[in-house]
N, C-alpha and C positions, 0 to 999 in steps of 0.2 A: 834131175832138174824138176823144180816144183811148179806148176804153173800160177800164176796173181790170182784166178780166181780162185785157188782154192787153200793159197794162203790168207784172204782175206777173209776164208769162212772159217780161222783159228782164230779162237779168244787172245787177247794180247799179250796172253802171258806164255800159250804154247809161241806164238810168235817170237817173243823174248827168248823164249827158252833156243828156239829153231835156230835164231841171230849168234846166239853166243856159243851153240856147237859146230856152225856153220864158221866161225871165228877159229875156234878149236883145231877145226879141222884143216883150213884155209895153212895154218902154224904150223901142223905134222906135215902138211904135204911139200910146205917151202921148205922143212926140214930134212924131208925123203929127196928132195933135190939137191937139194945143197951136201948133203953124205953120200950120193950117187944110189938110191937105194928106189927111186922113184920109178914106175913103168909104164906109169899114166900121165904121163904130163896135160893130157887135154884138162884133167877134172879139175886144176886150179882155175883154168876160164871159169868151168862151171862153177865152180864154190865160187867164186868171184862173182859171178850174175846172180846168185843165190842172195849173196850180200846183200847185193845193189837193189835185188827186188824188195830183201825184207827191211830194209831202210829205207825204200821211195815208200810201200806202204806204210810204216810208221809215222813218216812226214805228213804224209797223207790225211793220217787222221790227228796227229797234231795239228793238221790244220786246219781240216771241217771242225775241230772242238773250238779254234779261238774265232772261226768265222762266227757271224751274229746274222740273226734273219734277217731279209730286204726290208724295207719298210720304206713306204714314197713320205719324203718331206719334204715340206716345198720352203724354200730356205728365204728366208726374210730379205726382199727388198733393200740392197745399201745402195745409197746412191753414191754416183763416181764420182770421185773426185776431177777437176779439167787437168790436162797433163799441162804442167812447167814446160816451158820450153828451154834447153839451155842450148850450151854449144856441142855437147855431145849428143843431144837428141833432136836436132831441128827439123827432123823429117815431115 
């Protein structure tokens, strides 16, 4: 088990690489179960949360990349319109 922080200190391509043997593996082991040949059943959790970690941090930075910095703008004055009264809204 790899812990976030120090998946996050891999370039994104060791990452990539990390996802797709974590994939690989996750395959042989449901394959070692499925022919009876398995003796670890816990480490499919693990390669399982291996997954999960290196895909929340992927998202992660998918999407501090399409975030855009704060900026205050004070947004122009529209004036409202008076609410219509009908019969569905006569509150």
């Amino acid at each position: 088990m790899t812990k976030p922080t120090e998946l996050r200190a891999l370039s994104e391509l060791d990452r990539a690489q990390r996802l797709v043997d974590a994939r690989k593996e996750l395959f042989n082991l449901r394959f070692q179960l499925a022919t009876g040949r398995l003796d670890n059943v816990s480490r499919i959790a693990v390669v399982r949360r291996d997954i999960a970690r290196l895909r929340t941090i992927e998202a992660e930075d998918a999407g501090a990349a399409h975030r855009q910095p704060e900026v205050d703008l004070v947004a122009p004055e529209v004036p409202e319109e008076p609410v219509r009264r009908t019969r569905r809204n006569r509150g």
